[in-house]
TORLUM-499310 format. One record per residue (C-alpha): z, y, x; residue in one letter. Coordinates in steps of 0.2 Angstrom, whole numbers. Layout:
% residues N
+-------+-------+-------+-----+
!    up ! north !  east ! res !
+-------+-------+-------+-----+
!     Z !     Y !     X !   a !
...
+-------+-------+-------+-----+
END
This chain:
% residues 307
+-------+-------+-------+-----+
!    up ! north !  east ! res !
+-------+-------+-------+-----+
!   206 !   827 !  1089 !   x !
!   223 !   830 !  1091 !   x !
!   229 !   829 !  1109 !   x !
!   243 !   817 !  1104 !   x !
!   230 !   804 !  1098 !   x !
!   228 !   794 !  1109 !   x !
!   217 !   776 !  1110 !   x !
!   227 !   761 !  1110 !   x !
!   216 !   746 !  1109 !   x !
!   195 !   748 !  1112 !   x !
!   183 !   734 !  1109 !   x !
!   162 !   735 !  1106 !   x !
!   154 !   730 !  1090 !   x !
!   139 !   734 !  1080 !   x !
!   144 !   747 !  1065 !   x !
!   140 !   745 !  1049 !   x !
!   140 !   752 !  1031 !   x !
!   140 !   746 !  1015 !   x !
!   124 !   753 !  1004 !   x !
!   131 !   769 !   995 !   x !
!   119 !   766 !   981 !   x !
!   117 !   748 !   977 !   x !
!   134 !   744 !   984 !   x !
!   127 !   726 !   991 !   x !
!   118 !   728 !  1007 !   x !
!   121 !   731 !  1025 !   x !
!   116 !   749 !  1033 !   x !
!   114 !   749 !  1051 !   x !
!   125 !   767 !  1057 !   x !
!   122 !   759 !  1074 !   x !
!   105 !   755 !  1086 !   x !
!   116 !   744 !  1098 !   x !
!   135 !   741 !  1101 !   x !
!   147 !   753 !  1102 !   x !
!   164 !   757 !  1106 !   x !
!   176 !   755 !  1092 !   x !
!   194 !   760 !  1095 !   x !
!   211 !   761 !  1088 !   x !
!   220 !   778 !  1089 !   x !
!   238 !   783 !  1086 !   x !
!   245 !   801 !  1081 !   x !
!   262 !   801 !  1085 !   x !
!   266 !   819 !  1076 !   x !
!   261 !   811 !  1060 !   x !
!   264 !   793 !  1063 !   x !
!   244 !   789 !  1058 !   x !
!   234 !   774 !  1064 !   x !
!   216 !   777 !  1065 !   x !
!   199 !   768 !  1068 !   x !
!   187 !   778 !  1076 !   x !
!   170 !   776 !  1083 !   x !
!   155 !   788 !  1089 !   x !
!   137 !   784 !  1093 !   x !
!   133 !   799 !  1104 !   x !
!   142 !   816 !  1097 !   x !
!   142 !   807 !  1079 !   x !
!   157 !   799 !  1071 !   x !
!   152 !   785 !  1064 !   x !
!   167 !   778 !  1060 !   x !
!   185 !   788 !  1055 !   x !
!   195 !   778 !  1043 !   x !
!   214 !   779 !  1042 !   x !
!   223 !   762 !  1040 !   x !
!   236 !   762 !  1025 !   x !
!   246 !   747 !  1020 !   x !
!   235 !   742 !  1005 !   x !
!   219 !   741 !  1015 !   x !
!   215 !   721 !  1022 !   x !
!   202 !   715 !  1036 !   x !
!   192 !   703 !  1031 !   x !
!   184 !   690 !  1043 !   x !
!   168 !   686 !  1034 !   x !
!   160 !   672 !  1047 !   x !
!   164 !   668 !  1065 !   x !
!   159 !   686 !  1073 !   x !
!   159 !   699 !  1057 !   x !
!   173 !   705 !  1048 !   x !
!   173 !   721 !  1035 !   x !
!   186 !   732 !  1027 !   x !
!   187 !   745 !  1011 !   x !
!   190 !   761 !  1016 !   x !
!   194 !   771 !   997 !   x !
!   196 !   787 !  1005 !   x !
!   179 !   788 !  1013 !   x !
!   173 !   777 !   996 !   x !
!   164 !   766 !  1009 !   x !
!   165 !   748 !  1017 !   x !
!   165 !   747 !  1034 !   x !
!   157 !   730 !  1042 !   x !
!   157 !   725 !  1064 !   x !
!   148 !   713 !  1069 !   x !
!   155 !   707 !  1086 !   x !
!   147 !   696 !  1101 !   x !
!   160 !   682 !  1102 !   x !
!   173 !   677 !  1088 !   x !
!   188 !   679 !  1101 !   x !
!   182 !   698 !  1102 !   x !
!   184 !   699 !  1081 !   x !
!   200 !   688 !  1082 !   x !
!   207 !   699 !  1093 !   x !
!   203 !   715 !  1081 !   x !
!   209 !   708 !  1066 !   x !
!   226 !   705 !  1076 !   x !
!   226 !   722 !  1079 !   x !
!   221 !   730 !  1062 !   x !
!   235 !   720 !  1054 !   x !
!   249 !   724 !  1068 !   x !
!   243 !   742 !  1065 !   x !
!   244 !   740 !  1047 !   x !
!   261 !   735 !  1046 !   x !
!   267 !   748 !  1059 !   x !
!   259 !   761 !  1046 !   x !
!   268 !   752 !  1032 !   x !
!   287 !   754 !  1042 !   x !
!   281 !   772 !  1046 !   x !
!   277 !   776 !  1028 !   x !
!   294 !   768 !  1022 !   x !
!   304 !   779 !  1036 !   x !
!   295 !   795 !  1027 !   x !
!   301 !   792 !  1012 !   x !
!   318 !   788 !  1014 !   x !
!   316 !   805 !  1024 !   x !
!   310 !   814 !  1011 !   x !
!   323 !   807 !   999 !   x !
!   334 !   814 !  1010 !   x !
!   331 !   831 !  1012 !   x !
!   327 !   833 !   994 !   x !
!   344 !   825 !   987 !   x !
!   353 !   843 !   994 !   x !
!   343 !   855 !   988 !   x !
!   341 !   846 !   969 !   x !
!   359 !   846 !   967 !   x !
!   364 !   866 !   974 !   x !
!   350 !   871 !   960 !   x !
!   358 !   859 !   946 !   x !
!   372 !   875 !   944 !   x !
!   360 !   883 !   933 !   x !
!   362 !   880 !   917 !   x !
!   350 !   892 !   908 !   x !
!   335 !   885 !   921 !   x !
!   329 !   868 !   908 !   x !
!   318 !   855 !   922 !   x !
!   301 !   860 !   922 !   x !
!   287 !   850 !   930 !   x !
!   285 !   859 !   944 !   x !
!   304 !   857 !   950 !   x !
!   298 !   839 !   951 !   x !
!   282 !   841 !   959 !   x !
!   272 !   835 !   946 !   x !
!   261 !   838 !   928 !   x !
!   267 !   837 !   910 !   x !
!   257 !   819 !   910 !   x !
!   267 !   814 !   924 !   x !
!   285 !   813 !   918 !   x !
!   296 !   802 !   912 !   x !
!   298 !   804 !   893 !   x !
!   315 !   795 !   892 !   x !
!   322 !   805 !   908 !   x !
!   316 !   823 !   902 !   x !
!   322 !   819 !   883 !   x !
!   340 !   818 !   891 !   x !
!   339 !   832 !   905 !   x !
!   331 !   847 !   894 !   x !
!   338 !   847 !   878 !   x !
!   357 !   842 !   886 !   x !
!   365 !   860 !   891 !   x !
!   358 !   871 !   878 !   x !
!   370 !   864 !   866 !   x !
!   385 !   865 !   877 !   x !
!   382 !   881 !   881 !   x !
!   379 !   888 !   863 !   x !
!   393 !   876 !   856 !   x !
!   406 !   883 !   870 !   x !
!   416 !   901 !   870 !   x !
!   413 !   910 !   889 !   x !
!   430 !   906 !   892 !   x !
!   431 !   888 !   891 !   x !
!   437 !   878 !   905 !   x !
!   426 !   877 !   920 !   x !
!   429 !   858 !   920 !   x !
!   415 !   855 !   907 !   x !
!   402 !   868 !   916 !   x !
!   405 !   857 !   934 !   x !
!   405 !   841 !   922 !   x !
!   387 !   846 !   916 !   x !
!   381 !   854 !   932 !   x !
!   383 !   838 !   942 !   x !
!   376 !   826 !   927 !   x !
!   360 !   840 !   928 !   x !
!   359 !   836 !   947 !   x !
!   358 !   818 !   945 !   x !
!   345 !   818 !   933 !   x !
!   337 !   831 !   939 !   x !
!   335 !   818 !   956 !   x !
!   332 !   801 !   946 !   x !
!   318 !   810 !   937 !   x !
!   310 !   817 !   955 !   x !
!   311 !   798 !   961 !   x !
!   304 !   790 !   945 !   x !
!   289 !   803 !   945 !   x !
!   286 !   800 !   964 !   x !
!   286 !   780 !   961 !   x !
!   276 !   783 !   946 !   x !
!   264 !   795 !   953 !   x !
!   264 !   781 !   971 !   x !
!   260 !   767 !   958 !   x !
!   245 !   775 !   951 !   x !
!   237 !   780 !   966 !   x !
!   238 !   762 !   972 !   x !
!   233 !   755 !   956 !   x !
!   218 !   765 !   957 !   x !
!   215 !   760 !   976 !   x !
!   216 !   740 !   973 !   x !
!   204 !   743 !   958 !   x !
!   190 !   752 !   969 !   x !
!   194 !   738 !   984 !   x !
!   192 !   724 !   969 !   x !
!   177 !   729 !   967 !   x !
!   169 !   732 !   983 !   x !
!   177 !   715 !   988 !   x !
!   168 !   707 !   971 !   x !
!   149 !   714 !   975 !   x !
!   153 !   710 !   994 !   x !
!   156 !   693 !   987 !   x !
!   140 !   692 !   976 !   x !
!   129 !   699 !   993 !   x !
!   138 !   687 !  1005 !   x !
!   131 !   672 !   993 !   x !
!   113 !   679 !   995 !   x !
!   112 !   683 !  1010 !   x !
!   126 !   674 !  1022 !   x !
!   109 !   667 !  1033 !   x !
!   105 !   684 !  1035 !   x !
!   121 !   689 !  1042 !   x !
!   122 !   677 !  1054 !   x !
!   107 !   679 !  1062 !   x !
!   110 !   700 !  1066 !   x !
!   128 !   693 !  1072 !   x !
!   121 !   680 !  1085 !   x !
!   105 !   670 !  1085 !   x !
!   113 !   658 !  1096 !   x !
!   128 !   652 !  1084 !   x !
!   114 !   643 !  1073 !   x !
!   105 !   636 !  1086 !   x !
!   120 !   629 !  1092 !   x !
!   124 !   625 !  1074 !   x !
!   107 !   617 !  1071 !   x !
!   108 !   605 !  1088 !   x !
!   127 !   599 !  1082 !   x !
!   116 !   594 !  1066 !   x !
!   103 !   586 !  1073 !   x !
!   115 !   576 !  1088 !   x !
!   125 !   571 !  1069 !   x !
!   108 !   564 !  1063 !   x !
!   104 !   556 !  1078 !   x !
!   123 !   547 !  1077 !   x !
!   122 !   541 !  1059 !   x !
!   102 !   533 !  1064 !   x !
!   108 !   524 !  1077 !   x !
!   124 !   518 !  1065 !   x !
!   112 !   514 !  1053 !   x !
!   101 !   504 !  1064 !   x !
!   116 !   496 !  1072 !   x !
!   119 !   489 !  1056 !   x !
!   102 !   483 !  1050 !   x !
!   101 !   472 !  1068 !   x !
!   115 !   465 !  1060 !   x !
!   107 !   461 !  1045 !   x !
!    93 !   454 !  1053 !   x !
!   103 !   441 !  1062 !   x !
!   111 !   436 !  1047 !   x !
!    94 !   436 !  1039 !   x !
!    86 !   424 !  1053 !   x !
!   104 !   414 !  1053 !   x !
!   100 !   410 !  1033 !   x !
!    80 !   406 !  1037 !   x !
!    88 !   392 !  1051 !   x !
!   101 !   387 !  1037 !   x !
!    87 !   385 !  1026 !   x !
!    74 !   376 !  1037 !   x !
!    89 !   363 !  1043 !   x !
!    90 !   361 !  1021 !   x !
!    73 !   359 !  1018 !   x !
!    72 !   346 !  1033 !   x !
!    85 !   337 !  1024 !   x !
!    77 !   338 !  1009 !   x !
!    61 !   332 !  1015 !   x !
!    69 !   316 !  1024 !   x !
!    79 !   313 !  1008 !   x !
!    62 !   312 !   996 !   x !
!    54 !   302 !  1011 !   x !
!    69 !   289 !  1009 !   x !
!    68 !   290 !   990 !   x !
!    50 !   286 !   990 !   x !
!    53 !   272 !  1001 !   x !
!    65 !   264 !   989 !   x !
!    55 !   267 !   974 !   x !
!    39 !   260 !   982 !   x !
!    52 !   244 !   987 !   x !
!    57 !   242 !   970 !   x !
!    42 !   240 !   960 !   x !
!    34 !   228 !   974 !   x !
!    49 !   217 !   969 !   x !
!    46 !   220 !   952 !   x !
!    27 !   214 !   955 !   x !
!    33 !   199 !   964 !   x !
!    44 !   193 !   949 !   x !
+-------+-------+-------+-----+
END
């Protein structure tokens, strides 16, 4: 390590690493919790995440701007490295403590992505001077290594216009024709000589991260599947404490909603014992009623026995 590198932000987590042959489960890398710390290298504007158990590095991924941190449940969190063709997972004792590094791991992110960016416009630069003092050549046609990259990796409709363009002039005109024409050339050469480097660069960046998103795809879509399966899993190696913390918040729920429910069937059975009373009152009434209507029908045929 680089004197220059130096460790900005530390935290403790326990390390882990996807499966390299089923691509689905967890392999511990490390016994207990480590240290897990963020590094900067200043001569080559690099963010790193490094962590050792013992003398063994156990964790050197470099954070680019296409890699993304994901907080899996309350105290784990994983990210795709494509260089090292791995998935890293932490599993952290609190969820401030993986809040707090996923903070970090996207302000670094971002910082990497700025520092990238000043790199290339650096590089365009430098090599905008250089493309145009070799474009006086007529007689050298563009060839792929003048572009820094293969036959595959050019740009068919910028090398049909820059190769084929000056041997015609030059056979066409006498040696003594006006010098006008050669400069005319020469700087048109130039130009295409640096579009073509910047469409081969872009072409050549876009591949790469083509390639990269598909391999984190899917490492994210079998992380996916395996998180399903095994989520109860995860969360007991992360804490033991979180679900039985999670399970008395259920069971004080429960308890709540019984005692509603109860509430409300003491309701009902007031109501109920409210509708007996009603009823008893009406079948007093009733009872009265029929003793009255026997009365008056026993009345009536005495006076019809009489007559």
């Amino acid at each position: 390590m680089q004197q220059l590198e130096q460790p900005i932000f530390s935290t403790r987590a326990h390390v882990f690493q996807i499966d390299p042959n089923t691509k689905k489960n967890w392999v511990p890398t490390s016994k207990h919790a480590v240290t897990v710390s963020y590094f900067y290298d200043s001569t080559r504007n690099v963010y790193r995440i490094i962590s050792l158990d013992g003398s063994k590095a156990i964790i050197n991924s470099t954070i680019t701007p296409n890699m993304t941190f994901t907080k899996t449940s309350q105290k784990f969190g994983q990210w795709a490295d494509s260089r090292a063709n791995t998935v890293y997972g932490l599993g952290f004792s609190s969820e401030h403590h993986l809040s707090k590094f996923a903070e970090k791991f996207q302000e670094f992110k971002e910082a990497a992505r700025l520092a990238k960016e000043k790199s290339q416009e650096k590089m365009e630069l430098t090599s905008t001077p250089s493309q145009e003092s070799a474009g006086g050549d007529l007689q050298s046609p563009l060839t792929p290594e003048s572009i820094n990259g293969t036959d595959d990796e050019r740009t068919p409709d910028v090398t049909q216009n820059s190769e084929p363009r000056p041997e015609p002039t030059q056979n066409a005109l006498p040696f003594s024709h006006s010098s006008a024409i050669s400069k005319h050339w020469e700087a048109e050469l130039a130009t295409l000589k640096g579009n073509n480097a910047k469409l081969t660069a872009a072409l050549l960046e876009s591949t790469a991260n083509v390639k990269q998103w598909k391999q984190q795809l899917a490492a994210y879509q079998e992380e996916a599947e395996r998180l399903h399966k095994r989520v109860t899993e995860l969360e007991c190696v992360s804490s033991q404490a979180n679900a039985v913390h999670t399970h008395k918040s259920e069971l004080n729920q429960t308890i709540q909603e019984l005692e509603e429910t109860l509430k409300v069937k003491e309701e009902e059975i007031e109501r109920l014992k409210q509708e007996i009373d009603n009823a008893r009152e009406l079948q007093e009434q009733r009872d009265s009623l029929t003793q009255k209507l026997q009365q008056k029908l026993t009345q009536h045929c005495e006076a019809i026995i009489l007559q």
